[in-house]
N, CA, C and O atoms as a CHARMM CRD file, in Angstrom:
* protein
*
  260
    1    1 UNK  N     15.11700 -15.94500 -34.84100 PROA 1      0.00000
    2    1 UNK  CA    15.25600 -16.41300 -33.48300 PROA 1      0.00000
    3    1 UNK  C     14.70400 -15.35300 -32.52100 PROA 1      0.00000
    4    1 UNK  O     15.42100 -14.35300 -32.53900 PROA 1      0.00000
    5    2 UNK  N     13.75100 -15.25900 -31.76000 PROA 2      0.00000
    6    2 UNK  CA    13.14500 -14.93700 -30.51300 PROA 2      0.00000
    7    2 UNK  C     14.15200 -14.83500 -29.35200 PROA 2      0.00000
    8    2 UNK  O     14.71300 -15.85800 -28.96000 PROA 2      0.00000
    9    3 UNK  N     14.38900 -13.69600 -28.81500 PROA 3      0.00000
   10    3 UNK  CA    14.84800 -13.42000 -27.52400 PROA 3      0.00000
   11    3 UNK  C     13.78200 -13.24700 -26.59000 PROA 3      0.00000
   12    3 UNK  O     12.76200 -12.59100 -26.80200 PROA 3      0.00000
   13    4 UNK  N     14.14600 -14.03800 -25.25900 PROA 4      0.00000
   14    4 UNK  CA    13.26900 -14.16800 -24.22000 PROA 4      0.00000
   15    4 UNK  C     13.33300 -12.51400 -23.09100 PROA 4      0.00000
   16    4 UNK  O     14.33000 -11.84600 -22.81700 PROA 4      0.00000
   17    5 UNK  N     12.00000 -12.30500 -22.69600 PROA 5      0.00000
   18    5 UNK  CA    12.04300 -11.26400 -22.19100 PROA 5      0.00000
   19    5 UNK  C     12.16700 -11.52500 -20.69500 PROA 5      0.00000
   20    5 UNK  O     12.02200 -12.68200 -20.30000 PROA 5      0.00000
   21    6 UNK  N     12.38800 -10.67800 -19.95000 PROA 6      0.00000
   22    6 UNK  CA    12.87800 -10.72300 -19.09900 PROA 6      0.00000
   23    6 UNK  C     11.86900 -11.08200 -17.62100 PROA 6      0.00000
   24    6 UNK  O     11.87600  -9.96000 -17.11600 PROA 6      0.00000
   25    7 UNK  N     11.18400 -11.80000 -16.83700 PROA 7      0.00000
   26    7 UNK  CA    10.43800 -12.10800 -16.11600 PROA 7      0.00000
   27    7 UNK  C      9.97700 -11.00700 -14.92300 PROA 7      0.00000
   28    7 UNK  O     10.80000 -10.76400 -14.04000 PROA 7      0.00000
   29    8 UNK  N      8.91700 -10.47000 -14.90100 PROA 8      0.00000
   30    8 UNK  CA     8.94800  -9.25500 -13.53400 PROA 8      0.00000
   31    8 UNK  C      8.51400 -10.67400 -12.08300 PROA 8      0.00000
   32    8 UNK  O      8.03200 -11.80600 -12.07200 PROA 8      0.00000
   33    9 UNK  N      8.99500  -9.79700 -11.18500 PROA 9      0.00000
   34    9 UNK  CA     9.10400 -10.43400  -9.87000 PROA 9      0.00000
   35    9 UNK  C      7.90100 -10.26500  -9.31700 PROA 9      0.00000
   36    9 UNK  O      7.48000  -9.11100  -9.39900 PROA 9      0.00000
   37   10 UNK  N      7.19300 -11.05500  -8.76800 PROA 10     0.00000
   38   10 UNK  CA     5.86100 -11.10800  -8.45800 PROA 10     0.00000
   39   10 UNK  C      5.54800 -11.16300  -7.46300 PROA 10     0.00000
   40   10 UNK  O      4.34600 -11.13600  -7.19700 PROA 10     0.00000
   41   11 UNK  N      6.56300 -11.26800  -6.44100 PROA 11     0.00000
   42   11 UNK  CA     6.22200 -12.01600  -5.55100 PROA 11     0.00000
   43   11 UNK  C      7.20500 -11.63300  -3.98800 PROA 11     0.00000
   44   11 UNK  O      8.42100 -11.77000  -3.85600 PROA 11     0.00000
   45   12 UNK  N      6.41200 -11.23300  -3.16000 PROA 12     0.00000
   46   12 UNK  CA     7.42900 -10.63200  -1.77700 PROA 12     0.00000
   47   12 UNK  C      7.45100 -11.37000  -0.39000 PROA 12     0.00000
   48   12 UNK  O      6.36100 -11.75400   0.03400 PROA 12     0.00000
   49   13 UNK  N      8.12400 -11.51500   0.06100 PROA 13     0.00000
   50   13 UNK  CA     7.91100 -12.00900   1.22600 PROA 13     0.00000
   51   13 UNK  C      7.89100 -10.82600   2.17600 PROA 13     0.00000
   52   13 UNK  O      8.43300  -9.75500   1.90200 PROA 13     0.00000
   53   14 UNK  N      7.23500 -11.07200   3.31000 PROA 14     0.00000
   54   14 UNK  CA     6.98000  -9.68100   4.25700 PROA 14     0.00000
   55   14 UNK  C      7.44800 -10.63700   5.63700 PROA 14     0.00000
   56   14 UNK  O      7.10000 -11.79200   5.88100 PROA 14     0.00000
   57   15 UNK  N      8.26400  -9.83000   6.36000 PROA 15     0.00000
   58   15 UNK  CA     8.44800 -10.49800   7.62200 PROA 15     0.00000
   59   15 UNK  C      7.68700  -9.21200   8.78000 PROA 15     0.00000
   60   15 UNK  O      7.70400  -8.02000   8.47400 PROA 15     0.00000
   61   16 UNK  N      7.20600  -9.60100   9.78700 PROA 16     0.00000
   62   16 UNK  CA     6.50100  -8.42600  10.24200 PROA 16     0.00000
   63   16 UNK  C      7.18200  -9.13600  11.99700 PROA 16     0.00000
   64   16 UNK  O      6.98500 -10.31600  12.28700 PROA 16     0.00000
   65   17 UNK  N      7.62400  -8.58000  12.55000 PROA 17     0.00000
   66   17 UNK  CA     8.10400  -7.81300  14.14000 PROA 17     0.00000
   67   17 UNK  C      7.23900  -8.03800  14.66300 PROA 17     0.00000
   68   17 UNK  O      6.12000  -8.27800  14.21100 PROA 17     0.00000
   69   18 UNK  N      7.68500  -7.99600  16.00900 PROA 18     0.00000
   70   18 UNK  CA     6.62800  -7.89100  17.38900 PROA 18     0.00000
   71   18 UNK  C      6.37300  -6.68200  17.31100 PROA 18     0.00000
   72   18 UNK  O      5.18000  -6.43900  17.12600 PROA 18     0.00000
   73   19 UNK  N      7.31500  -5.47600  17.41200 PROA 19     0.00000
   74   19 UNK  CA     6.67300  -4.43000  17.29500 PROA 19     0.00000
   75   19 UNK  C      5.54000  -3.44200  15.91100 PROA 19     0.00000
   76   19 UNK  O      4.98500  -2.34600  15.82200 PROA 19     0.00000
   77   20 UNK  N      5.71100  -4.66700  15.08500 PROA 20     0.00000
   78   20 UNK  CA     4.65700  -4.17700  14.26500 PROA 20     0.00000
   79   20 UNK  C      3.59700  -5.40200  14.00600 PROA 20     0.00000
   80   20 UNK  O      3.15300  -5.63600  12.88200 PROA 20     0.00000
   81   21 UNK  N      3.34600  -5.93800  14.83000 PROA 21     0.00000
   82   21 UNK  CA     1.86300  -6.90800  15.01600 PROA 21     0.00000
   83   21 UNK  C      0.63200  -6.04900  14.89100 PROA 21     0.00000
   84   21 UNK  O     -0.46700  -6.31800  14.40800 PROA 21     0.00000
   85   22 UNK  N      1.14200  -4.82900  15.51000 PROA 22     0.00000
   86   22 UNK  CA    -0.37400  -4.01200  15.90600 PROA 22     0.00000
   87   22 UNK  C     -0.94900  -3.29300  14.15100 PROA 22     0.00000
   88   22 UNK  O     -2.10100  -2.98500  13.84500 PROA 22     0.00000
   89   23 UNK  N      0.16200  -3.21200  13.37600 PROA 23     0.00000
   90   23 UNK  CA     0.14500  -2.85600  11.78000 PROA 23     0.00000
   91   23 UNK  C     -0.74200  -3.99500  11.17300 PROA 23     0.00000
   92   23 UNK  O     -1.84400  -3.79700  10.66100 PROA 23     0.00000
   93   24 UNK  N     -0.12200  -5.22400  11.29200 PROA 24     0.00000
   94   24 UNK  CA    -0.41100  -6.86400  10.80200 PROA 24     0.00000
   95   24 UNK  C     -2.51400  -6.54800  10.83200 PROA 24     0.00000
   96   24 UNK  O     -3.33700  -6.56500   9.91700 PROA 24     0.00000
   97   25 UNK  N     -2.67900  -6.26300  12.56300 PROA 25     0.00000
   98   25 UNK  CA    -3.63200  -6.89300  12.74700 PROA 25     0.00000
   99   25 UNK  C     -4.52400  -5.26800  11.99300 PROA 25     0.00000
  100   25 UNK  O     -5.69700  -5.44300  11.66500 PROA 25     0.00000
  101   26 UNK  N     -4.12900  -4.33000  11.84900 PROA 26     0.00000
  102   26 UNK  CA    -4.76000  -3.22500  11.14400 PROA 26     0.00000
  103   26 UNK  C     -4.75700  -3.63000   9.74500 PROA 26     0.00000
  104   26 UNK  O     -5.74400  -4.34900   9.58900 PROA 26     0.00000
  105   27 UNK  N     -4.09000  -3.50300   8.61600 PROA 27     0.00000
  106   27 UNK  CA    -4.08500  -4.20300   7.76700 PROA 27     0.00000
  107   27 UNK  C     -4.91600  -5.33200   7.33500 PROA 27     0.00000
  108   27 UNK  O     -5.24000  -5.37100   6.14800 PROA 27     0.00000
  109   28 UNK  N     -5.31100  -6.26700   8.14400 PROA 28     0.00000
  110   28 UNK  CA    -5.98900  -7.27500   8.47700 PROA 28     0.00000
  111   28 UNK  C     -7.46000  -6.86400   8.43300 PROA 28     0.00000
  112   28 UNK  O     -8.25900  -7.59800   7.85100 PROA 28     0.00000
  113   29 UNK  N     -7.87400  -5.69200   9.03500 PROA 29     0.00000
  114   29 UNK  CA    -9.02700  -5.38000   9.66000 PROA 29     0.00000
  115   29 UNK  C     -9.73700  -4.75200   8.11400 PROA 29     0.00000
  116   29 UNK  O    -10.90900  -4.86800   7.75600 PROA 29     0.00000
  117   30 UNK  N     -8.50700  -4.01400   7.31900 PROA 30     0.00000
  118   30 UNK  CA    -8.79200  -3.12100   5.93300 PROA 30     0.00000
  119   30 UNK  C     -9.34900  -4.63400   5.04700 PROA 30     0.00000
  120   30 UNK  O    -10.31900  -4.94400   4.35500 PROA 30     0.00000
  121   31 UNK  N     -8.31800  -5.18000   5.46200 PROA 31     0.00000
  122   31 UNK  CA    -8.44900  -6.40900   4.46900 PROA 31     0.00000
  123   31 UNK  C    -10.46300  -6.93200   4.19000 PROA 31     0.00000
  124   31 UNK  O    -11.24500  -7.01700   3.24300 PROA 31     0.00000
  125   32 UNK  N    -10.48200  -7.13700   5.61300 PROA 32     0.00000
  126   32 UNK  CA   -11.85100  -7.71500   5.66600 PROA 32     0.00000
  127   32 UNK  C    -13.14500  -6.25100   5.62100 PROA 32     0.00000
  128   32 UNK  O    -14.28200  -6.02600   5.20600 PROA 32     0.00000
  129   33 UNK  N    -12.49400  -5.85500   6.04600 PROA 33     0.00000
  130   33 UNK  CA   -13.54700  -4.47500   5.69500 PROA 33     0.00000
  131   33 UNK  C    -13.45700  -3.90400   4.34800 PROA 33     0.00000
  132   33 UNK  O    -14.10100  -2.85500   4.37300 PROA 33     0.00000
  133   34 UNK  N    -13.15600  -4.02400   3.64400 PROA 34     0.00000
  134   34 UNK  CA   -12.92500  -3.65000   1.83600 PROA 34     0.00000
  135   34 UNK  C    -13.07400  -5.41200   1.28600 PROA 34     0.00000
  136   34 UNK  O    -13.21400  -5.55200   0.07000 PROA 34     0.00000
  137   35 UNK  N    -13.05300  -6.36500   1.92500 PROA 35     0.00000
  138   35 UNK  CA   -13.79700  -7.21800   0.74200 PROA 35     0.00000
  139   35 UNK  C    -13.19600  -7.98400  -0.19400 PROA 35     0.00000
  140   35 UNK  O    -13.68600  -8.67500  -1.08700 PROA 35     0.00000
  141   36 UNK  N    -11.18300  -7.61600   0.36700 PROA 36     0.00000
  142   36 UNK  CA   -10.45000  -8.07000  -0.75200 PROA 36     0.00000
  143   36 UNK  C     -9.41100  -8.76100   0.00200 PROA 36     0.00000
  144   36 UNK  O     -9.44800  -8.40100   1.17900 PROA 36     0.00000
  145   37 UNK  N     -8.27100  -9.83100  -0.29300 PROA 37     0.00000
  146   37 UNK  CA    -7.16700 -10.09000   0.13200 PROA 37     0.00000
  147   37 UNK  C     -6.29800  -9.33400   0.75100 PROA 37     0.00000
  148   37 UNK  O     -6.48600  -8.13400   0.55300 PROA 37     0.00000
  149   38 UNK  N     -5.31000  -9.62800   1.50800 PROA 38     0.00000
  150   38 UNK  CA    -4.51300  -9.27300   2.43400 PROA 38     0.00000
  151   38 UNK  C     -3.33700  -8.28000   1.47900 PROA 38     0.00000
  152   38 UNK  O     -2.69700  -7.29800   1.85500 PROA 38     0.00000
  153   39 UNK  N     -3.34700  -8.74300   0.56700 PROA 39     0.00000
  154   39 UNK  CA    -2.09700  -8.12000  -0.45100 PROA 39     0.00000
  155   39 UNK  C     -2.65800  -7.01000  -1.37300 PROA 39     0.00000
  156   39 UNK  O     -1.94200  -6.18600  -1.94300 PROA 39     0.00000
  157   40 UNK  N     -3.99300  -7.06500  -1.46400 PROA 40     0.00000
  158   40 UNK  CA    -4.66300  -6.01700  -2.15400 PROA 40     0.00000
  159   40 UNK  C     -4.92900  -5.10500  -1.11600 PROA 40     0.00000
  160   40 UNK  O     -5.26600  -4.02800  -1.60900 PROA 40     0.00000
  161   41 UNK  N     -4.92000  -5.08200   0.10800 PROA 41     0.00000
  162   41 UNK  CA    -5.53900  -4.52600   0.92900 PROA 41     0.00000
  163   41 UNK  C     -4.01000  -3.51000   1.06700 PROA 41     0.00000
  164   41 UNK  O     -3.95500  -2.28100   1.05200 PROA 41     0.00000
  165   42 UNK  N     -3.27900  -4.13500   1.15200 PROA 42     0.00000
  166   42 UNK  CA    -1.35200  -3.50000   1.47200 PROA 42     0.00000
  167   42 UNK  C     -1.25300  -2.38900   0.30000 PROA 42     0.00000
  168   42 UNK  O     -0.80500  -1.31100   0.69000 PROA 42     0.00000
  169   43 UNK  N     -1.56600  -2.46200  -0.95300 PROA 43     0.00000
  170   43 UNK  CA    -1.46400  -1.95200  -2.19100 PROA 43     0.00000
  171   43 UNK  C     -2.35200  -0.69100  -2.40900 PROA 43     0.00000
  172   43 UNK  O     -1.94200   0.37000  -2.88000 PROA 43     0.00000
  173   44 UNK  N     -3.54600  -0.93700  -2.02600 PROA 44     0.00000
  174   44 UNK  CA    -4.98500   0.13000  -1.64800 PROA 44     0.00000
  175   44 UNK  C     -4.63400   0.95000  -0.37400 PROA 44     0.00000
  176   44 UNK  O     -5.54100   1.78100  -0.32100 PROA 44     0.00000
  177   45 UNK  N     -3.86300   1.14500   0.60300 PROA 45     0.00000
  178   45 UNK  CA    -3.23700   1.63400   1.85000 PROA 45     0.00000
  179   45 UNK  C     -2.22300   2.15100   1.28600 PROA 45     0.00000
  180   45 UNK  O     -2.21700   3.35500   1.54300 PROA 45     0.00000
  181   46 UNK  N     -1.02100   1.74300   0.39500 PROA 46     0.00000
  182   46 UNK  CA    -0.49600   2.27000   0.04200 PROA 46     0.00000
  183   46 UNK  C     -0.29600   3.42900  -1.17700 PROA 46     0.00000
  184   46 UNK  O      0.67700   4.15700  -1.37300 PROA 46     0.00000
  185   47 UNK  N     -1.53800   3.33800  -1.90400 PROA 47     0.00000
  186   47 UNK  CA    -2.28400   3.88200  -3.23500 PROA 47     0.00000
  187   47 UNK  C     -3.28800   5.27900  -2.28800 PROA 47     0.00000
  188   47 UNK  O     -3.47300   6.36200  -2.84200 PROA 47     0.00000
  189   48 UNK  N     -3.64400   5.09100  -1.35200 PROA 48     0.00000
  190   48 UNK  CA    -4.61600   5.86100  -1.26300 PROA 48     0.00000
  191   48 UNK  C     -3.79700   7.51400   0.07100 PROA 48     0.00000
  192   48 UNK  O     -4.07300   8.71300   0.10300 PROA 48     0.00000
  193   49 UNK  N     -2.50200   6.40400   1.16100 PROA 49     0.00000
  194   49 UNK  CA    -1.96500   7.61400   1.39900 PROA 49     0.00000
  195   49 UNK  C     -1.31400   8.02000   0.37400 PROA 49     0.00000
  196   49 UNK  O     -1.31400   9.24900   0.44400 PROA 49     0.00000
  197   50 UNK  N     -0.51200   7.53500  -0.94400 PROA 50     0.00000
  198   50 UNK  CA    -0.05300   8.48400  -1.92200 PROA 50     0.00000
  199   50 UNK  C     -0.39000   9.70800  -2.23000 PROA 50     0.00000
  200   50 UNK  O      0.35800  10.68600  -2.22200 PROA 50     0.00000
  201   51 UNK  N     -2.15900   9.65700  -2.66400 PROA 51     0.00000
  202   51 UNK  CA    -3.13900  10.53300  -2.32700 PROA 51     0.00000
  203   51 UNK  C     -3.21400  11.51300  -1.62300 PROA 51     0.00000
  204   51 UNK  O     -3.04400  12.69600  -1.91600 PROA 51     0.00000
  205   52 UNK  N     -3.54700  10.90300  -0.39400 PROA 52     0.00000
  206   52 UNK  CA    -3.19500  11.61400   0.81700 PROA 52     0.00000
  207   52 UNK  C     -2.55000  12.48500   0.59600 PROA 52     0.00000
  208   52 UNK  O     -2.95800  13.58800   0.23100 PROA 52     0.00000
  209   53 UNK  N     -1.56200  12.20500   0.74800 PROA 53     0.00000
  210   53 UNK  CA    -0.32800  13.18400   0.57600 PROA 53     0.00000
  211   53 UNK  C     -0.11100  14.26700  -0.11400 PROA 53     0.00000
  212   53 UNK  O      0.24500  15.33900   0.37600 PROA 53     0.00000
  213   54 UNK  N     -0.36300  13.99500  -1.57500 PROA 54     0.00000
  214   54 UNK  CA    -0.73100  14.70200  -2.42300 PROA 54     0.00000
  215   54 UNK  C     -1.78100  15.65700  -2.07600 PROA 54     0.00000
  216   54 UNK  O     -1.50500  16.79000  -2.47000 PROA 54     0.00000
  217   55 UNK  N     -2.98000  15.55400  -1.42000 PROA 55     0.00000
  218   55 UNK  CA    -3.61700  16.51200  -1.17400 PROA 55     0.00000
  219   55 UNK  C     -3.75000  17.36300  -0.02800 PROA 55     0.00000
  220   55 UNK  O     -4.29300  18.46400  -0.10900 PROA 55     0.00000
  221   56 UNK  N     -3.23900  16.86400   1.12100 PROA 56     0.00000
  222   56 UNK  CA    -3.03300  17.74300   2.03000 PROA 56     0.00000
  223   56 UNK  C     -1.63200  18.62400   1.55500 PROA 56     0.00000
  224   56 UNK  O     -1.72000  19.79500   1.92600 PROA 56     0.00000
  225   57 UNK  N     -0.45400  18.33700   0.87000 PROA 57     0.00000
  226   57 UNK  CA     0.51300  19.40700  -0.17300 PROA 57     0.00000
  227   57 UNK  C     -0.57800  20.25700  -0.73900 PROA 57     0.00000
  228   57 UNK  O     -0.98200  21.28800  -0.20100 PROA 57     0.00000
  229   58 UNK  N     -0.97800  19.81600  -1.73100 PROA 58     0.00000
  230   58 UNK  CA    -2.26000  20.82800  -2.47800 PROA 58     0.00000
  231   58 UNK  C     -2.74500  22.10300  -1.76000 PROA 58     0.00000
  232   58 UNK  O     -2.49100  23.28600  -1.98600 PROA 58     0.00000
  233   59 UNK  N     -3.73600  21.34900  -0.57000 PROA 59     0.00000
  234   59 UNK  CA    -4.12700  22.31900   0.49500 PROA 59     0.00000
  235   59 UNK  C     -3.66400  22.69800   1.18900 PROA 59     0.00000
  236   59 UNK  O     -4.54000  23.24800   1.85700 PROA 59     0.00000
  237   60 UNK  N     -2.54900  22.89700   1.74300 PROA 60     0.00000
  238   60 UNK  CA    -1.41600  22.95000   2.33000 PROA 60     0.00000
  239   60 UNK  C     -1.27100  24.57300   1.88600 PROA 60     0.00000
  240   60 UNK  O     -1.60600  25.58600   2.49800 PROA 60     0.00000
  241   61 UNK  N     -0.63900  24.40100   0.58000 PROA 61     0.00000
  242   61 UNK  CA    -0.26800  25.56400  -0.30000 PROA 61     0.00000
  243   61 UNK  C     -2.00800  26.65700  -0.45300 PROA 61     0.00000
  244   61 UNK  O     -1.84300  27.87200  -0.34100 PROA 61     0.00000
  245   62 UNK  N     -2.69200  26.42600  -0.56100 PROA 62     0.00000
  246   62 UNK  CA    -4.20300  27.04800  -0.67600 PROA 62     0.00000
  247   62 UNK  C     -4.85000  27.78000   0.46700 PROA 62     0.00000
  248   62 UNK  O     -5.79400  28.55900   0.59700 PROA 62     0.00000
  249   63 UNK  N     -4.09600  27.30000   1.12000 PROA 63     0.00000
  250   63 UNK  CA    -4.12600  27.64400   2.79300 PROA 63     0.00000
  251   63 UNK  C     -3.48200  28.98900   3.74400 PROA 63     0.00000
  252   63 UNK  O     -3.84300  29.54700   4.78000 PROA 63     0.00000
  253   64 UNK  N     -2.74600  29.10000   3.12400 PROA 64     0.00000
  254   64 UNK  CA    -1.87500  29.99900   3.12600 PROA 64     0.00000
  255   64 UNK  C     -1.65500  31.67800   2.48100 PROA 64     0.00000
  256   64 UNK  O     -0.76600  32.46900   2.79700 PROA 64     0.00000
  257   65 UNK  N     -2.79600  31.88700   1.47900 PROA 65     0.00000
  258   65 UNK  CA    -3.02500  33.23500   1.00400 PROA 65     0.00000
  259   65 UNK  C     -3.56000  34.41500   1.72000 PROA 65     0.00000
  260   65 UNK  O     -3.68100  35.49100   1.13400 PROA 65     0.00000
């Protein structure tokens, strides 16, 4: 007998504010300027300040000798 595995969640709803329309319509702008959907575009923004981050820490520390 086969046990069923467990389903990952796929799927988000985003509610976005008046005060963050001005995000919506940035987001929006990545979207069409990279060539890809609205949800890939959220994922690639969020993938790339990870980055970010990571490297201004890096240089951050390099900076400093």
């Amino acid at each position: 007998m086969q046990t069923q595995t467990p389903v990952k969640q796929r799927a988000k709803c985003l509610s976005v504010s008046k005060k963050n329309e001005d995000a919506w319509d940035l987001i929006d702008g990545y979207s069409l300027e990279w060539g890809v959907p609205y949800a890939q575009a959220i994922f690639r923004m969020a993938r790339e300040y990870n980055s970010m981050r990571k490297w201004s820490f890096y240089n951050l520390g390099r900076t400093e000798r």
